[in-house]
Backbone as CSV, one residue per row, in Angstrom:
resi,resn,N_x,N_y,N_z,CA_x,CA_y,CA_z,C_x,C_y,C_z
1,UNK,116.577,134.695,125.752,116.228,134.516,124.344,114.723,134.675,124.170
2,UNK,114.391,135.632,123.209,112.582,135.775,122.778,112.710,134.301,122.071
3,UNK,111.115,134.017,122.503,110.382,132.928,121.594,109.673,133.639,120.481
4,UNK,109.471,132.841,119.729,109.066,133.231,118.477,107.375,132.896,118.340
5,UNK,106.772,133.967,118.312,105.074,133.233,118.199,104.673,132.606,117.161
6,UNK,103.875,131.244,117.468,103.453,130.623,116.198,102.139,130.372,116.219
7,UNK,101.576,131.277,115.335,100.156,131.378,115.709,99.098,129.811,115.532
8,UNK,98.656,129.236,116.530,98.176,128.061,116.398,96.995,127.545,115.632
9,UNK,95.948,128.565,115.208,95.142,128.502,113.953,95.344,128.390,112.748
10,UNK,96.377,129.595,112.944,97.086,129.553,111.049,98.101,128.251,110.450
11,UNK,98.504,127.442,111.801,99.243,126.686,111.510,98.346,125.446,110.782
12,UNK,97.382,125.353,111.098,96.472,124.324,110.826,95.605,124.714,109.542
13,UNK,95.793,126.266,109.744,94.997,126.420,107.694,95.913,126.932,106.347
14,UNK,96.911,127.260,107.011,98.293,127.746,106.122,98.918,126.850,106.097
15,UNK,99.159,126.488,104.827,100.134,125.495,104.609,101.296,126.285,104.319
16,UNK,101.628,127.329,103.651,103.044,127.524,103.380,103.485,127.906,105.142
17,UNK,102.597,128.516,106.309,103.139,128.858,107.507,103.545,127.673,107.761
18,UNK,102.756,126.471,107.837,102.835,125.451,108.277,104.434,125.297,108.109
19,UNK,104.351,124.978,106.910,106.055,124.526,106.395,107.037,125.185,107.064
20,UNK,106.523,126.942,106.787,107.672,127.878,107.512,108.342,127.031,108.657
21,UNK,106.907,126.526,109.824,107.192,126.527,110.663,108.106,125.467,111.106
22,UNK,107.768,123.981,110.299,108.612,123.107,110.462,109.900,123.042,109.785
23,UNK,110.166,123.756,108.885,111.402,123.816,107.965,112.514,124.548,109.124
24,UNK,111.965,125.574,110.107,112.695,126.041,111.124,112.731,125.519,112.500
25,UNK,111.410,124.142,112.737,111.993,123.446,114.233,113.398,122.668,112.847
26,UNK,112.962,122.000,111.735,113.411,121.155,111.835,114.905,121.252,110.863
27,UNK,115.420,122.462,110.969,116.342,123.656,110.373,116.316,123.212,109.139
28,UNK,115.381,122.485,107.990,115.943,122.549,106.584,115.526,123.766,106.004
29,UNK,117.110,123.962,105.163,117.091,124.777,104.531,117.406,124.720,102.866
30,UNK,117.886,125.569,102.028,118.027,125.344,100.750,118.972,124.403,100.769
31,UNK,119.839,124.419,101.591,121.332,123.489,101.352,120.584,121.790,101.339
32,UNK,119.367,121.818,102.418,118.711,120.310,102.133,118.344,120.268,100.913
33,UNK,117.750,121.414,100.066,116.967,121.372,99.076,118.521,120.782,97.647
34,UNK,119.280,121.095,97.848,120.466,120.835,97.517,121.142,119.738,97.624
35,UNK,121.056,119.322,98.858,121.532,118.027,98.829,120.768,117.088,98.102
36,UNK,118.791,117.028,97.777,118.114,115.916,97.420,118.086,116.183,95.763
37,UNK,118.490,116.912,95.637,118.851,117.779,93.928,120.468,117.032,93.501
38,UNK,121.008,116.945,95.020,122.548,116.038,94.645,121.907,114.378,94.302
39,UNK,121.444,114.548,95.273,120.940,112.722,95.513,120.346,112.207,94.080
40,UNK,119.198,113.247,93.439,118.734,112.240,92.644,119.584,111.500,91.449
41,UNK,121.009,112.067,91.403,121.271,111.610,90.026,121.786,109.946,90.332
42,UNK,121.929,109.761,91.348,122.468,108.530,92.224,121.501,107.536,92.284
43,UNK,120.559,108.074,92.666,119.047,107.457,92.719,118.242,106.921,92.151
44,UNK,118.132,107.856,90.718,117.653,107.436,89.557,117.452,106.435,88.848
45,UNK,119.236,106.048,88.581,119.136,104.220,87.904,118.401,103.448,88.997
46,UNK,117.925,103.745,90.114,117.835,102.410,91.621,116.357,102.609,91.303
47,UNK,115.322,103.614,90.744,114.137,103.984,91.194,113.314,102.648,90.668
48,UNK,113.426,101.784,89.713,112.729,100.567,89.263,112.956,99.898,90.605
49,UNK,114.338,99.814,91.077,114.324,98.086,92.320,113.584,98.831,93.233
50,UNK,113.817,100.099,93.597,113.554,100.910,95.303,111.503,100.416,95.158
51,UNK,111.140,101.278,93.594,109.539,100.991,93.988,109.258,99.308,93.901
52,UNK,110.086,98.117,92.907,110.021,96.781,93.394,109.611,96.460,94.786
53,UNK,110.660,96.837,95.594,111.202,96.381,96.852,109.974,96.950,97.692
54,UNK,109.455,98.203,97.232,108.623,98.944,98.252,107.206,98.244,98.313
55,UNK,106.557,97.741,96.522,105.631,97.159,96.856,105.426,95.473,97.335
56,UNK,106.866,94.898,97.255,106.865,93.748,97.808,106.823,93.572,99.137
57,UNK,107.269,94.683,99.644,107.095,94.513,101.402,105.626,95.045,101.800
58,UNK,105.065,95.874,100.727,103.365,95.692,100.865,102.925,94.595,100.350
59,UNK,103.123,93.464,99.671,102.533,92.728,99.885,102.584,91.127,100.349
60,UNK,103.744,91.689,101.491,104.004,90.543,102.389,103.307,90.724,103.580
61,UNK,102.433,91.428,103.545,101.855,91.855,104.718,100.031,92.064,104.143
62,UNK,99.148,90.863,104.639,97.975,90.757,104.572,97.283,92.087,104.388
63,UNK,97.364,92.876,105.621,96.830,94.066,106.201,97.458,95.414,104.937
64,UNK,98.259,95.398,104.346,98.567,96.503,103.627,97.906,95.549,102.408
65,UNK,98.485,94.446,101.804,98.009,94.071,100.541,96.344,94.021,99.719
66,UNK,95.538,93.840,101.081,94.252,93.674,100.987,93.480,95.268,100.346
67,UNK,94.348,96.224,100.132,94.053,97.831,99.690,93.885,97.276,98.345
68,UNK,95.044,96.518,97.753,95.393,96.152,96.112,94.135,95.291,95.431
69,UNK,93.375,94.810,96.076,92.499,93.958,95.829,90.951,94.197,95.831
70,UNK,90.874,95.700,95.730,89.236,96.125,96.344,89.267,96.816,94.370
71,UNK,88.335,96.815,94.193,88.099,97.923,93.317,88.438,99.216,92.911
72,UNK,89.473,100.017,92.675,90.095,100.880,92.820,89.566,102.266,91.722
73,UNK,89.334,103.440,92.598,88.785,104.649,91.368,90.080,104.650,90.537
74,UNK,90.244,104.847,89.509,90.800,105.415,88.700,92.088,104.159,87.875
75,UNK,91.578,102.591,88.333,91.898,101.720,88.216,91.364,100.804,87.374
76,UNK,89.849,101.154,86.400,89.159,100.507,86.635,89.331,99.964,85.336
77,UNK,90.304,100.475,84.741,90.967,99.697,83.282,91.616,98.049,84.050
78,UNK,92.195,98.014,85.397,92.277,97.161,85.370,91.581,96.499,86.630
79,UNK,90.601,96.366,86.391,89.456,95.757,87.111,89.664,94.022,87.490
80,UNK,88.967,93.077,88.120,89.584,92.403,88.686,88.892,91.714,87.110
81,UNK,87.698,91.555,86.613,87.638,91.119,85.456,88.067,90.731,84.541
82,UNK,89.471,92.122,84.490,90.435,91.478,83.229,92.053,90.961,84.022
83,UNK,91.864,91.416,84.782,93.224,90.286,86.257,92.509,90.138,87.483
84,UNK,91.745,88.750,86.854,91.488,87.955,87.989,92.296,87.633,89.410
85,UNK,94.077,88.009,89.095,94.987,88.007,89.793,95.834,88.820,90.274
86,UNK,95.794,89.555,91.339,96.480,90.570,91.756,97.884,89.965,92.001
87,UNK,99.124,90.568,91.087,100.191,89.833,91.000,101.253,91.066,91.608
88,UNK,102.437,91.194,91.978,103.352,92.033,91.951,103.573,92.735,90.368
89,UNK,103.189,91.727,89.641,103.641,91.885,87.892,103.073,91.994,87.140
90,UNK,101.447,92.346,87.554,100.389,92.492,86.993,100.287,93.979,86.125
91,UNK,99.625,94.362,85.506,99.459,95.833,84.736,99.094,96.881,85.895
92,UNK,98.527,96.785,86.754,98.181,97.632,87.665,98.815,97.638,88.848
93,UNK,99.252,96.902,89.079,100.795,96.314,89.675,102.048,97.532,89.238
94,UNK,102.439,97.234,88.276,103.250,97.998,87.416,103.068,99.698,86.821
95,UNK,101.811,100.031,87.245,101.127,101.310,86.862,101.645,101.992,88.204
96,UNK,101.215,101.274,89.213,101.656,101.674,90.843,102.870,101.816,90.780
97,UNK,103.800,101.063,90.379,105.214,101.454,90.632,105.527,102.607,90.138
98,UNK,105.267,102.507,88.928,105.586,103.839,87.918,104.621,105.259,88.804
99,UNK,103.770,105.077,89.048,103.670,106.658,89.962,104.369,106.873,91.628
100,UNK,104.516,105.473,91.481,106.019,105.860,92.955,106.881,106.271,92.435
101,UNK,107.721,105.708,91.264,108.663,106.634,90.608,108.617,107.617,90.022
102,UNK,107.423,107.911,89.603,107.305,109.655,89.510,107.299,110.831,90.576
103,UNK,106.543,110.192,91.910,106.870,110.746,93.459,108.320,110.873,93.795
104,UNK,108.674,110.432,93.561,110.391,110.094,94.085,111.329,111.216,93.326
105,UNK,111.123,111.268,92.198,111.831,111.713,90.903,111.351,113.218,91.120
106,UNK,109.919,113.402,91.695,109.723,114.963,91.643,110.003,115.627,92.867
107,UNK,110.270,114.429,94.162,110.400,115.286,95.140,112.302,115.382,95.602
108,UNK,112.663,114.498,94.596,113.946,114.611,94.194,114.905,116.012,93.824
109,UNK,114.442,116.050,92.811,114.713,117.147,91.791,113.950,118.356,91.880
110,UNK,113.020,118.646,92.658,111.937,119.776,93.225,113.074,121.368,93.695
111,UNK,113.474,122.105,92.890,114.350,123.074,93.483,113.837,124.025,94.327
112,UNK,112.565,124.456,93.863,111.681,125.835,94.522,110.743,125.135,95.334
113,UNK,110.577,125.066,96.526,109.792,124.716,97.452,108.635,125.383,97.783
114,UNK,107.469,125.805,96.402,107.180,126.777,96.123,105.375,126.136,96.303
115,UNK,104.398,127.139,96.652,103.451,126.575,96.699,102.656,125.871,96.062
116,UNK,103.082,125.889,94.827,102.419,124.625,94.386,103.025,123.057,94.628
117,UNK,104.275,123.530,94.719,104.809,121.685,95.186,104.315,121.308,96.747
118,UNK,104.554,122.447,97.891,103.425,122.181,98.784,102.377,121.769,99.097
119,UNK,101.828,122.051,98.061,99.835,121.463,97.632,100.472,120.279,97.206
120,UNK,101.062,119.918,96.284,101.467,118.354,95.658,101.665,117.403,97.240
121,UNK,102.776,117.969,97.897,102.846,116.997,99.079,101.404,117.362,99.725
122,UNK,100.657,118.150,99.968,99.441,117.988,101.158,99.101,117.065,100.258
123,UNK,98.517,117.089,98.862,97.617,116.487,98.509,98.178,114.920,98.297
124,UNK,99.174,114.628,98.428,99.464,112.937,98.174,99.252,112.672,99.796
125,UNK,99.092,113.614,100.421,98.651,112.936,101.822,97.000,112.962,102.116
126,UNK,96.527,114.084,101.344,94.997,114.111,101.830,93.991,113.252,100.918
127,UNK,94.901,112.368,99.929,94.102,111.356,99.044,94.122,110.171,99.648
128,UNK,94.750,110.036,100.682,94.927,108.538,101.331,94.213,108.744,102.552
129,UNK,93.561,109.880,102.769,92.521,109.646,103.980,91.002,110.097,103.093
130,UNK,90.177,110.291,104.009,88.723,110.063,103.688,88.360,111.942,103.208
131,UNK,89.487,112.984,102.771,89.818,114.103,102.901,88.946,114.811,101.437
132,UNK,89.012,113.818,100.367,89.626,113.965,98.934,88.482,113.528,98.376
133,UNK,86.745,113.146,99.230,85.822,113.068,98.382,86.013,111.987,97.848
134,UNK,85.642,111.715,96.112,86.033,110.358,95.405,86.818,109.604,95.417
135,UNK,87.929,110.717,95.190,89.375,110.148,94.895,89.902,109.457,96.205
136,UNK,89.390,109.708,97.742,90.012,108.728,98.673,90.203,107.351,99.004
137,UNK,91.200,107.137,99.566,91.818,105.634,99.477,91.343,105.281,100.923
138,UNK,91.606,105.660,102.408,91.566,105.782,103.125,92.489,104.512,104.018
139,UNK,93.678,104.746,103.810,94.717,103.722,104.532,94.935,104.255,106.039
140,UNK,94.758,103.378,106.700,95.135,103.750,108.111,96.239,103.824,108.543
141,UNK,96.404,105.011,109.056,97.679,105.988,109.173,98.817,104.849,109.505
142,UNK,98.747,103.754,110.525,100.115,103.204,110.414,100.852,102.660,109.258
143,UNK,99.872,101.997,108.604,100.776,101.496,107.430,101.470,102.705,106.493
144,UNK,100.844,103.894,106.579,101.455,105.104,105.597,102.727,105.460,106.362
145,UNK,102.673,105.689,107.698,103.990,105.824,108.822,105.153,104.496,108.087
146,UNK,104.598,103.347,108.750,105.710,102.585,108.721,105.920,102.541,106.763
147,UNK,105.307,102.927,105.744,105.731,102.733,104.968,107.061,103.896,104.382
148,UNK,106.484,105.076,105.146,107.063,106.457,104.494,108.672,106.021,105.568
149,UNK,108.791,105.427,106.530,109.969,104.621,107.630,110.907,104.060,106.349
150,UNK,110.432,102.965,105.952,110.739,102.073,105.190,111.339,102.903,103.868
151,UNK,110.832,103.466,103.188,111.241,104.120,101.953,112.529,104.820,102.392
152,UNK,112.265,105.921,103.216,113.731,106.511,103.788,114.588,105.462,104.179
153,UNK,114.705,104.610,104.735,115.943,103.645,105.018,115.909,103.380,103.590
154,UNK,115.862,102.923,102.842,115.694,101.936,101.621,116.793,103.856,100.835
155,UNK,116.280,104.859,100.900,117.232,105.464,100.488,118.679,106.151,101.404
156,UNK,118.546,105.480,102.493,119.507,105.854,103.535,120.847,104.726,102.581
157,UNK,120.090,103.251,102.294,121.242,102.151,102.171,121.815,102.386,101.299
158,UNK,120.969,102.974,100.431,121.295,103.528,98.689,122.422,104.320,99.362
159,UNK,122.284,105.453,99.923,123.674,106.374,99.800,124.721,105.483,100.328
160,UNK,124.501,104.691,101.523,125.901,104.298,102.136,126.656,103.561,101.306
161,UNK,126.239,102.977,100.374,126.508,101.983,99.023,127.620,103.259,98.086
162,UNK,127.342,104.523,98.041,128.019,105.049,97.109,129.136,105.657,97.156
163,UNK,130.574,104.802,96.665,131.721,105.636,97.177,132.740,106.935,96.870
164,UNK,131.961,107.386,96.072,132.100,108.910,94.667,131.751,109.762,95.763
165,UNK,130.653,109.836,97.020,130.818,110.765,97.654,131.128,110.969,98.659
166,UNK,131.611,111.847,99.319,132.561,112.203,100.914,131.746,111.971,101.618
167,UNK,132.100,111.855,103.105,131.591,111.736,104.294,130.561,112.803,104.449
168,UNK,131.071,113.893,104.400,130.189,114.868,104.751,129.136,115.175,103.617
169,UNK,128.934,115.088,102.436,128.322,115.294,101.789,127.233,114.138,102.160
170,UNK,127.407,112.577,102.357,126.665,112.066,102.840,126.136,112.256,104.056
171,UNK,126.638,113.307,105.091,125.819,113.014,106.089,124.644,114.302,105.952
172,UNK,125.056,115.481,104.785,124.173,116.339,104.637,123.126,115.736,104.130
173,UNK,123.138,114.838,102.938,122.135,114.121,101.798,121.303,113.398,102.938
174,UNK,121.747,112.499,104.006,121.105,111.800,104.645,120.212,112.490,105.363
175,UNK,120.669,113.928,106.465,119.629,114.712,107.002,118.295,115.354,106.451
176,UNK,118.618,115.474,105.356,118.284,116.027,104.075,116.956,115.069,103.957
177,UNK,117.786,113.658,103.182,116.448,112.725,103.395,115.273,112.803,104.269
178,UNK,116.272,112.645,105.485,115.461,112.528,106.812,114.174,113.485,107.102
179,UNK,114.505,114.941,106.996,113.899,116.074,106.841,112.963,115.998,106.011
180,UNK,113.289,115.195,104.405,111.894,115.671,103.777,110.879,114.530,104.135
181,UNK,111.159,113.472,104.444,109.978,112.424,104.851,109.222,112.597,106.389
182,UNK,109.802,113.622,106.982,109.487,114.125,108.423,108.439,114.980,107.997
183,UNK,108.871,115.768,106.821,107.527,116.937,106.456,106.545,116.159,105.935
184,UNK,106.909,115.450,104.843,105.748,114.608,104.345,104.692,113.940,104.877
185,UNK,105.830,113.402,106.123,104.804,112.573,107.115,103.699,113.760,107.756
186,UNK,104.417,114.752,108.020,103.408,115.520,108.619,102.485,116.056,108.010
187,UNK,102.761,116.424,106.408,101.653,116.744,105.745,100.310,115.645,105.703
188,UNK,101.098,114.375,105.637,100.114,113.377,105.820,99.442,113.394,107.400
189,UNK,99.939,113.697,108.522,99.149,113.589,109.668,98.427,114.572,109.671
190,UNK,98.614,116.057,108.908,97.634,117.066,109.272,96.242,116.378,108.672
191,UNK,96.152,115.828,107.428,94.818,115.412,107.145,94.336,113.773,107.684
192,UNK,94.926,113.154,107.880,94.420,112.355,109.205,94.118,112.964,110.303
193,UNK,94.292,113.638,110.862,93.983,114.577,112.503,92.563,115.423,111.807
194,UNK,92.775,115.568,110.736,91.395,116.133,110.639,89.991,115.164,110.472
195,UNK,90.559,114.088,109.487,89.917,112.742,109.697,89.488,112.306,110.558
196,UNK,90.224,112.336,111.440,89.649,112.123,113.219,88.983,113.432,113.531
197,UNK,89.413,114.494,113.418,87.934,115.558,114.067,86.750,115.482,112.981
198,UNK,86.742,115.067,111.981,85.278,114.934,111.566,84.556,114.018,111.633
199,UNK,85.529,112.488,112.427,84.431,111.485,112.561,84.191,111.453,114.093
200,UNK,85.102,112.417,115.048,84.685,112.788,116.359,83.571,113.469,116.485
201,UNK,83.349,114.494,115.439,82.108,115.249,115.615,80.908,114.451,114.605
202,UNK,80.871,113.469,114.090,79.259,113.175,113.721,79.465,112.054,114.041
203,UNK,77.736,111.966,114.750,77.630,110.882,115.572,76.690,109.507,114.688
204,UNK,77.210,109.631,113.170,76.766,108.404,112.244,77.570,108.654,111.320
205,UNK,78.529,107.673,111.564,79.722,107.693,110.132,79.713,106.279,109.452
206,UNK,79.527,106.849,108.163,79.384,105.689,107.290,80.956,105.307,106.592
207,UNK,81.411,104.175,106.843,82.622,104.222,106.547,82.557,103.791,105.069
208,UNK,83.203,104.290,103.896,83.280,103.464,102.901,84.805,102.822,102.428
209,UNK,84.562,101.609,101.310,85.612,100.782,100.865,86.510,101.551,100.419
210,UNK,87.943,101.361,100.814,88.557,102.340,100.051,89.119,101.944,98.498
211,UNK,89.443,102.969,97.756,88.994,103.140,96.471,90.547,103.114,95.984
212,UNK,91.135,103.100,96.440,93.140,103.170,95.678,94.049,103.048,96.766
213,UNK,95.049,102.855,96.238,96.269,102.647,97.386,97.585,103.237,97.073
214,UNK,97.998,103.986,97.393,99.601,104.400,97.803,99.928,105.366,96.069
215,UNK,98.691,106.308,95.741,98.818,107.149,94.662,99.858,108.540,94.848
216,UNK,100.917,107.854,94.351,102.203,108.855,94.655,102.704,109.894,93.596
217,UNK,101.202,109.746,92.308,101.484,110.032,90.915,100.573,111.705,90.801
218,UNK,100.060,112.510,91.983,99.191,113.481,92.205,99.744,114.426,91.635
C-alpha cells in the first residue's frame, strides 16, 4: 500500500490542509456532517441545561472559576462595579451561557464545512491563548481539554436518553460527536503549540491577566 504524503509545513499554515488531513486519519465525512445536522434538533430544547451544567462544573473548581472574576475585555458592561458578585445567575454569567449556546447551535447545524466555518473553529481556539492580541483570554490548555471532554459526554448522555432513534443512527451521531470535538480540540492545540514556540523563543515574557473566558460566541 502507497502512503500518502503530508506535507509537514503546510500542515501547520493551511488550515483547510490541516482539516483535509484530519477529517481522513480521523475518516469524518459528510455522513458525520449529517449526523450533527440530525442531532441538533434533539439538542436544541437541552441547550439552556447543557450550557447551565457546563458553567457550574466551571465553577466548582477554584482554578477554572478564578478566569470569571478578573476584568474581562469585552465584559466591561459588566464590570465588578456593577456585580460586586460573580454569581452563576449574574448578567455576565448569563451572557456566557448564551454564547455557548450559540457555539453549539452553529457547530450543530454547520452543513458546508467551508472555510469560513474553519476560521470560526481556529479562531474560538486562538482567542483562548495569548494568539489573538487584545481579545486573548489565555486559559491553560488543560482546563480547555478537560472542558471540551466534559461537553462531549454531556452530549453523548443526551443521545442515550433518546428513544425515537435506532441503534445505529446513534452510534453514527455519537462518532460524529466524537470527531467534531477531536478537531476542535486540535484546532485549539495548534494555537497553544504555537504559544509555546513563541514563549520558547523570547527570552523575557511578560505574562499578562487574562482578559475573558470560554468565548464560544466568535
Amino acid at each position: 500500500m502507497m502512503d500518502e504524503h503530508i506535507d509537514d509545513n503546510q500542515i501547520k499554515t493551511d488550515l483547510r490542509y490541516r482539516f483535509e488531513y484530519l477529517s481522513k486519519f480521523l475518516n469524518f465525512t459528510p455522513n458525520d456532517i449529517t449526523m450533527l445536522n440530525s442531532l441538533a434538533p434533539h439538542v436544541f430544547p437541552r441547550i439552556p441545561v447543557i450550557a447551565d451544567t457546563v458553567y457550574r462544573k466551571l465553577f466548582s473548581f477554584d482554578i477554572t472559576k478564578h478566569y470569571f472574576l478578573v476584568r474581562n475585555q469585552g465584559f466591561e458592561k459588566f464590570a465588578a462595579v456593577k456585580e460586586p458578585q460573580v454569581t452563576l445567575d449574574c448578567a455576565q454569567m448569563t451572557f456566557r451561557k448564551d454564547m455557548l449556546s450559540m457555539y453549539l447551535k452553529r457547530v450543530l447545524t454547520q452543513g458546508d464545512w467551508n472555510d469560513a466555518f474553519l476560521q470560526y473553529l481556529s479562531q474560538v481556539g486562538k482567542i483562548h491563548t495569548n494568539q489573538a492580541g487584545s481579545s486573548s483570554i489565555n486559559v491553560d490548555y488543560i482546563h480547555i481539554n478537560a472542558l471540551l471532554g466534559f461537553l462531549e459526554h454531556i452530549l453523548i448522555d443526551i443521545l442515550w436518553t433518546i428513544d425515537t432513534i435506532d441503534s445505529q443512527t446513534k452510534h453514527d451521531m455519537i462518532t460524529a460527536v466524537n470527531k467534531l470535538f477531536w478537531i476542535q480540540n486540535d484546532f485549539f492545540t495548534m494555537h497553544y503549540l504555537m504559544t509555546i514556540k513563541d514563549l520558547s523563543s523570547t527570552s523575557h515574557v511578560t505574562v499578562k491577566e487574562p482578559t475573558c473566558c470560554f468565548r464560544f460566541n466568535l
